[in-house]
DSSP file (Angstrom, degrees, kcal/mol; ACC not computed):
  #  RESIDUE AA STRUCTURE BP1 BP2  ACC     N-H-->O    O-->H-N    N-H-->O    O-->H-N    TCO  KAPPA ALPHA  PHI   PSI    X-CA   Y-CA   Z-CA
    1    1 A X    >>        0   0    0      0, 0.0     4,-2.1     0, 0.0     3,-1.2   0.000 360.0 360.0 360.0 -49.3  -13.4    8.7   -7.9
    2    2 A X  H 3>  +     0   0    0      1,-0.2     4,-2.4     2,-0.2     5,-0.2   0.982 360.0  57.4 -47.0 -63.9  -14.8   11.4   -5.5
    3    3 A X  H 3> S+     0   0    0      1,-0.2     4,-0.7     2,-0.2    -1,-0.2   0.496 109.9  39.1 -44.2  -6.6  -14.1    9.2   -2.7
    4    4 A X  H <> S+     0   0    0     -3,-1.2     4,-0.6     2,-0.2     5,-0.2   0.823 110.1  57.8-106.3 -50.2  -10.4    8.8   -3.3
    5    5 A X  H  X S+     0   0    0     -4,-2.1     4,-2.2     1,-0.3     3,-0.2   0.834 109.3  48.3 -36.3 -42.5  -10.0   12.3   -4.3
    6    6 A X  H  X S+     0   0    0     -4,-2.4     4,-1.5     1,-0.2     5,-0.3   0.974 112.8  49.2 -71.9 -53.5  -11.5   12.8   -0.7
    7    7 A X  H  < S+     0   0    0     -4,-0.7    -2,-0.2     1,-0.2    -1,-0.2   0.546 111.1  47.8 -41.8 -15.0   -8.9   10.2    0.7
    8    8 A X  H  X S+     0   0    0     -4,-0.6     4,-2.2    -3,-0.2     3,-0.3   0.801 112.5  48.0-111.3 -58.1   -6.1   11.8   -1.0
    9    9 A X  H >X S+     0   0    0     -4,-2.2     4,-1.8     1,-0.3     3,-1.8   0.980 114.7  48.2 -50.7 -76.1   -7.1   15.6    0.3
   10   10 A X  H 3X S+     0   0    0     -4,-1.5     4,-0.8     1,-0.3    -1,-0.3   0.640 113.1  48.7 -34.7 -30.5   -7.6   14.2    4.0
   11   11 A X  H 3> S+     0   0    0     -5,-0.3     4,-1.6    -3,-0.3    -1,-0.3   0.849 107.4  50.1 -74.5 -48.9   -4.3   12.5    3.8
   12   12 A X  H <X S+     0   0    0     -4,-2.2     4,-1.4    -3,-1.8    -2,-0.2   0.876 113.5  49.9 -67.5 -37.8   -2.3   15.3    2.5
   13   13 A X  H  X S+     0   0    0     -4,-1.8     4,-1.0     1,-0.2    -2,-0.2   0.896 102.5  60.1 -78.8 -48.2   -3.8   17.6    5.3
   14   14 A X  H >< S+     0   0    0     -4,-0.8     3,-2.4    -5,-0.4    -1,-0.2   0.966  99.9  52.8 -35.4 -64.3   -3.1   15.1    8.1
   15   15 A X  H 3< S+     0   0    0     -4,-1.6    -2,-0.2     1,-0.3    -1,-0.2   0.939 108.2  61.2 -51.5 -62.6    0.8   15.1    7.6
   16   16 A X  H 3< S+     0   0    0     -4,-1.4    -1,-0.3    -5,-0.0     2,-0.2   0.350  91.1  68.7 -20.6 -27.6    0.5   18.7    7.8
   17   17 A X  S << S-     0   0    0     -3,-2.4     2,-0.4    -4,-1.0    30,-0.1  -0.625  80.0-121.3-130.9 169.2   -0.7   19.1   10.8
   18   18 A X        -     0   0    0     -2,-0.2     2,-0.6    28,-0.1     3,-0.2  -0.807  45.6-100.8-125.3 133.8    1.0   18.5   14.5
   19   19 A X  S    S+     0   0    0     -2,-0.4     3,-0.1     1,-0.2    29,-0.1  -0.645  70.3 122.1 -87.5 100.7   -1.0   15.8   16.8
   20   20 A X  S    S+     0   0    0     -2,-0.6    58,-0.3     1,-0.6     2,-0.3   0.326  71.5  17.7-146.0   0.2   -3.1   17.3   19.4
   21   21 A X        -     0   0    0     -3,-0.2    26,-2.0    56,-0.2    -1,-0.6  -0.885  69.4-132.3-154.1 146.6   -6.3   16.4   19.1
   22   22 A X  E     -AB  46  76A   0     54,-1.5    54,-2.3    -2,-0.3     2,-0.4  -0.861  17.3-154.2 -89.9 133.5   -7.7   13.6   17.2
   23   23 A X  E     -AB  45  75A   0     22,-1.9    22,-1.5    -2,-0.5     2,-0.8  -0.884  10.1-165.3 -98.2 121.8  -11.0   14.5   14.8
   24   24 A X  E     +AB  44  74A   0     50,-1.3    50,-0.7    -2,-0.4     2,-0.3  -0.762  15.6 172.6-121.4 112.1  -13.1   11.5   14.3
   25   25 A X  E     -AB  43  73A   0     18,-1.3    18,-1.8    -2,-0.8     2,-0.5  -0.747  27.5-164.7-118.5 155.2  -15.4   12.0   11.6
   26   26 A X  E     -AB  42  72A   0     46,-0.9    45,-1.8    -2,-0.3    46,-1.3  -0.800  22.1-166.2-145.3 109.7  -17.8    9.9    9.8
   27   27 A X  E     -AB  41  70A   0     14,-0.8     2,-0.9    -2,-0.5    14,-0.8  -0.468  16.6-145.9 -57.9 111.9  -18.8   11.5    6.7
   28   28 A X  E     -AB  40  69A   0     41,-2.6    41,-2.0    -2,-0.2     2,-0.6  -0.908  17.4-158.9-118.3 157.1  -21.7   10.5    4.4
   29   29 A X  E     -AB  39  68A   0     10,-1.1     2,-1.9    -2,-0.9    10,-0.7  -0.831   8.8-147.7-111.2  91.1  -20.8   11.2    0.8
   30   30 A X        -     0   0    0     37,-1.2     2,-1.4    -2,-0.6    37,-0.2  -0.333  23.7-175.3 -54.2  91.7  -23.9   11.7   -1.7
   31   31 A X      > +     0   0    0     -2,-1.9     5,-0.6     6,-0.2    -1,-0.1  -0.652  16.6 173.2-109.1 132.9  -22.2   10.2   -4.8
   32   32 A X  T > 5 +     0   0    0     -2,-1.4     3,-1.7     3,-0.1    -1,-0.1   0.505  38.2 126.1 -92.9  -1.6  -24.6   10.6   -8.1
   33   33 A X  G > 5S-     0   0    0      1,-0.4     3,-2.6     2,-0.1    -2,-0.0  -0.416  95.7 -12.7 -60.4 124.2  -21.9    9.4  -10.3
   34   34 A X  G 3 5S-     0   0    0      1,-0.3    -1,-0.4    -2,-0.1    -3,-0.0   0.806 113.5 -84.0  50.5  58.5  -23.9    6.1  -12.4
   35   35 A X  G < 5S+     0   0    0     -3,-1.7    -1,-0.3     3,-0.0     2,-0.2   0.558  80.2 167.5  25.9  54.5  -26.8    6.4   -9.5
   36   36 A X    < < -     0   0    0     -3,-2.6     3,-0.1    -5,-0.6    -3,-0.0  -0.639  42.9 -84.7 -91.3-172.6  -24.6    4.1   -7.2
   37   37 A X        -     0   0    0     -2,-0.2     2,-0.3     1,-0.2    -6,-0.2  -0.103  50.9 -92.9 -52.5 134.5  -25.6    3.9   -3.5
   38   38 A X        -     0   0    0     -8,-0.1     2,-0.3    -3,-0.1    -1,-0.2  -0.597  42.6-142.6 -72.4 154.8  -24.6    6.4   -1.2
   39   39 A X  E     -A   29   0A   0    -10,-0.7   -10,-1.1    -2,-0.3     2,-0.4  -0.465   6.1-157.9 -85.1 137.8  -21.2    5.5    0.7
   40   40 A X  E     -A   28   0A   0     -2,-0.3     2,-0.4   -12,-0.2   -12,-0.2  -0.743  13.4-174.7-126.5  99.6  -20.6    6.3    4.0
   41   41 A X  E     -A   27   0A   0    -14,-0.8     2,-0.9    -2,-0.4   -14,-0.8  -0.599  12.8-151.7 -89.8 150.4  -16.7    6.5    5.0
   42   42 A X  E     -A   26   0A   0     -2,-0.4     2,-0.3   -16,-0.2   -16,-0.2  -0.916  21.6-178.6-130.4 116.6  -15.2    7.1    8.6
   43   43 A X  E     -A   25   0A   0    -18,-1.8   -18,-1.3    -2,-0.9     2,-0.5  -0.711  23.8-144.0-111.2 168.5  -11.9    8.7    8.6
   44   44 A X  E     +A   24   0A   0     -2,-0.3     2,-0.2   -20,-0.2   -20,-0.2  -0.931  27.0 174.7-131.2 102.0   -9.7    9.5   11.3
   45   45 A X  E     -A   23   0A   0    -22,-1.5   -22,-1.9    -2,-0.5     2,-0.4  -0.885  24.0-129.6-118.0 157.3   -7.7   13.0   10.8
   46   46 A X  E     +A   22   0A   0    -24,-0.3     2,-0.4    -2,-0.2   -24,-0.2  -0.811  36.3 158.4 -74.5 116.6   -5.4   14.8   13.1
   47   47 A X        -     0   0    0    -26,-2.0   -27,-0.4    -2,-0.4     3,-0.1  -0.950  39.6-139.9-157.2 177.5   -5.9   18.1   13.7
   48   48 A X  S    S+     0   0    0     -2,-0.4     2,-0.3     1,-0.2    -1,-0.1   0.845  79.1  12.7 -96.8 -51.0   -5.2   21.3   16.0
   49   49 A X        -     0   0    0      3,-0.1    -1,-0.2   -28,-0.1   -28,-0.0  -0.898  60.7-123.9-140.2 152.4   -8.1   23.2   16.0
   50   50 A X  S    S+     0   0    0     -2,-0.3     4,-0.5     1,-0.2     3,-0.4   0.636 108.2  72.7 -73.5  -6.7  -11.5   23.2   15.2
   51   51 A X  S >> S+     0   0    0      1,-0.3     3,-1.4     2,-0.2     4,-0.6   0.893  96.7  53.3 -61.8 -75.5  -11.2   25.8   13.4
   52   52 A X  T 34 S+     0   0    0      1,-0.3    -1,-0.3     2,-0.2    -2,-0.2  -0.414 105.9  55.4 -11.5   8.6   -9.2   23.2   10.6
   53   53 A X  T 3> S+     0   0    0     -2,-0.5     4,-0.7    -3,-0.4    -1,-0.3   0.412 103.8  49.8-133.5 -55.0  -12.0   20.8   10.6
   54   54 A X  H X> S+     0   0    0     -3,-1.4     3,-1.6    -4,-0.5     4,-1.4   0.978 116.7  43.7 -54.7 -75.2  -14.5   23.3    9.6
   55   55 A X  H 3X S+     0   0    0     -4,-0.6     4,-2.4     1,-0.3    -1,-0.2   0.710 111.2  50.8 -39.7 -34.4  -12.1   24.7    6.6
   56   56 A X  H 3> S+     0   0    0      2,-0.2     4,-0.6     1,-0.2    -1,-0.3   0.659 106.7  58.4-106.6  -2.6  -11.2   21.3    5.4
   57   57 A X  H XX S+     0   0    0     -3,-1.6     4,-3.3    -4,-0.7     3,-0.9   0.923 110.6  41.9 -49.7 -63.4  -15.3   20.7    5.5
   58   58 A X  H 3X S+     0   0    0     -4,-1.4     4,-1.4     1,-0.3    -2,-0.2   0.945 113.4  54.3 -73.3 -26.5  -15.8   23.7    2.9
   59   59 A X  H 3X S+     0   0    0     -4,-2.4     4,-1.6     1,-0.2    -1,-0.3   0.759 107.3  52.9 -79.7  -1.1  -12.5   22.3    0.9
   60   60 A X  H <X S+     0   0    0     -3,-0.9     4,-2.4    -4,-0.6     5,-0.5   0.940 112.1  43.9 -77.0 -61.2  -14.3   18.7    0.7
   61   61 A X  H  <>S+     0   0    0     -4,-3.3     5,-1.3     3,-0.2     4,-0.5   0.699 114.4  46.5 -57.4 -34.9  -17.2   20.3   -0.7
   62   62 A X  H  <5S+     0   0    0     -4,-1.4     3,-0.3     2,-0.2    -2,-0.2   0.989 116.1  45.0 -79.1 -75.6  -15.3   22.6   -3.3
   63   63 A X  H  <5S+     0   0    0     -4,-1.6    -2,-0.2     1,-0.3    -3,-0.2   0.840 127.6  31.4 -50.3 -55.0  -12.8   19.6   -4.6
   64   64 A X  T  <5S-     0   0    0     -4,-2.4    -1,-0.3    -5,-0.2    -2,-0.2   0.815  90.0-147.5 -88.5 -11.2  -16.1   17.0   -4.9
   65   65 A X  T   5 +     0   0    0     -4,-0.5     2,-0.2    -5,-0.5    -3,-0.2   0.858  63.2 105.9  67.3  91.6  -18.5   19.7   -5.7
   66   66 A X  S   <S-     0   0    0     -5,-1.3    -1,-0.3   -35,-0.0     2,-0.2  -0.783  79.7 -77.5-174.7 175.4  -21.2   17.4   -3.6
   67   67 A X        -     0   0    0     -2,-0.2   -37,-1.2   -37,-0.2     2,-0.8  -0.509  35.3-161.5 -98.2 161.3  -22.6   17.5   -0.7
   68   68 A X  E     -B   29   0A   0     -2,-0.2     2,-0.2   -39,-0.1   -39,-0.2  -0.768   6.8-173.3-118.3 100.4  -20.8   16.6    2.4
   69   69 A X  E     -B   28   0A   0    -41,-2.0   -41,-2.6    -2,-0.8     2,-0.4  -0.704  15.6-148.0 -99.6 146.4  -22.9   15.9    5.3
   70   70 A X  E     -B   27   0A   0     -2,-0.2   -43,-0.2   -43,-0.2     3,-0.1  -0.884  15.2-178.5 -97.9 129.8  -21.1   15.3    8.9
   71   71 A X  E    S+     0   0A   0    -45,-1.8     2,-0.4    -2,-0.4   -44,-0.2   0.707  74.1   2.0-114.0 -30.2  -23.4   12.7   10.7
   72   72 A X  E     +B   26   0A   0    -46,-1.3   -46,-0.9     2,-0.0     2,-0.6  -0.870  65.8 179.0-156.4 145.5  -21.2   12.7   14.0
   73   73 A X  E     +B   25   0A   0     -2,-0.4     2,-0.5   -48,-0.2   -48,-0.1  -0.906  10.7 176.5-126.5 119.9  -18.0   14.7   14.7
   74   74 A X  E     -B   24   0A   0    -50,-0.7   -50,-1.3    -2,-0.6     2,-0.6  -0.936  20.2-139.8-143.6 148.1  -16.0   14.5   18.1
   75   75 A X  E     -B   23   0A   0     -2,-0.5     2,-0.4   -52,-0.2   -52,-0.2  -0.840  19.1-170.7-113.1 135.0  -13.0   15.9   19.6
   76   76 A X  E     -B   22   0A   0    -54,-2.3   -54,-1.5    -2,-0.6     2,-1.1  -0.902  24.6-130.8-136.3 155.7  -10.5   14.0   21.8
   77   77 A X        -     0   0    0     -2,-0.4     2,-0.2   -56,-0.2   -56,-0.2  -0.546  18.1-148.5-101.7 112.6   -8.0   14.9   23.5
   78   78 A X        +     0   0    0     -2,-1.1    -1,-0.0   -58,-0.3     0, 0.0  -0.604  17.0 175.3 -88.7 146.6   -4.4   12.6   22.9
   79   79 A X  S    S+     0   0    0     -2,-0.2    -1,-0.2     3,-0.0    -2,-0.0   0.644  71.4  74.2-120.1 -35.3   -2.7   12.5   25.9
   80   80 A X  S    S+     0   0    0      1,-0.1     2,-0.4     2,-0.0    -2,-0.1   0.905  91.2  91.2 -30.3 -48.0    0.3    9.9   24.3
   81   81 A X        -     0   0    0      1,-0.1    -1,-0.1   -62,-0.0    -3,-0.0  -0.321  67.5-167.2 -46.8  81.2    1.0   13.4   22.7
   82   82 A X        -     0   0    0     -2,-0.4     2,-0.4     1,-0.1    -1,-0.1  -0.285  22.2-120.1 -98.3-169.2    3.4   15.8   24.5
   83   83 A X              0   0    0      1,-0.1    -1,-0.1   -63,-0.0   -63,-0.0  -0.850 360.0 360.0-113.7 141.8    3.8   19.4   23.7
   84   84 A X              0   0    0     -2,-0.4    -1,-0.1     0, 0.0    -2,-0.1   0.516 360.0 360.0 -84.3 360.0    7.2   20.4   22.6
């Protein structure tokens, strides 16, 4: 449930946002729900700034109220992309 909830958030924020740099992050997710295993998902969001990445860190945290550790985060630069 957390994990979709996270899927859902990340998704909504994505459309939002205007394609200029790619975020590739790969998240591992403590979930304590029934003492399963922890998860580890790798998403791929769009985003501007880095600024955005940081915020949508603390709103992952707030929305699963768990913790969210980033185990590697890199920014790249889309070139397909032009500026309008």
């Amino acid at each position: 449930m957390y994990l979709m909830m996270m899927k859902i958030i990340l998704i909504q924020m994505e459309l939002k946002m205007k394609k200029k740099q790619i975020a590739k992050l790969q998240i591992m997710i403590e979930v304590d729900q029934m003492k399963k295993k922890t998860k580890k998902v790798e998403i791929k969001i769009t985003f501007m700034t880095m600024k955005k990445i940081v915020i949508l860190m603390q709103v992952m945290k707030q929305k699963i109220k768990k913790d969210v550790i980033v185990m590697k985060d890199e920014i790249i630069k889309d070139d397909s992309v032009q500026d309008e």
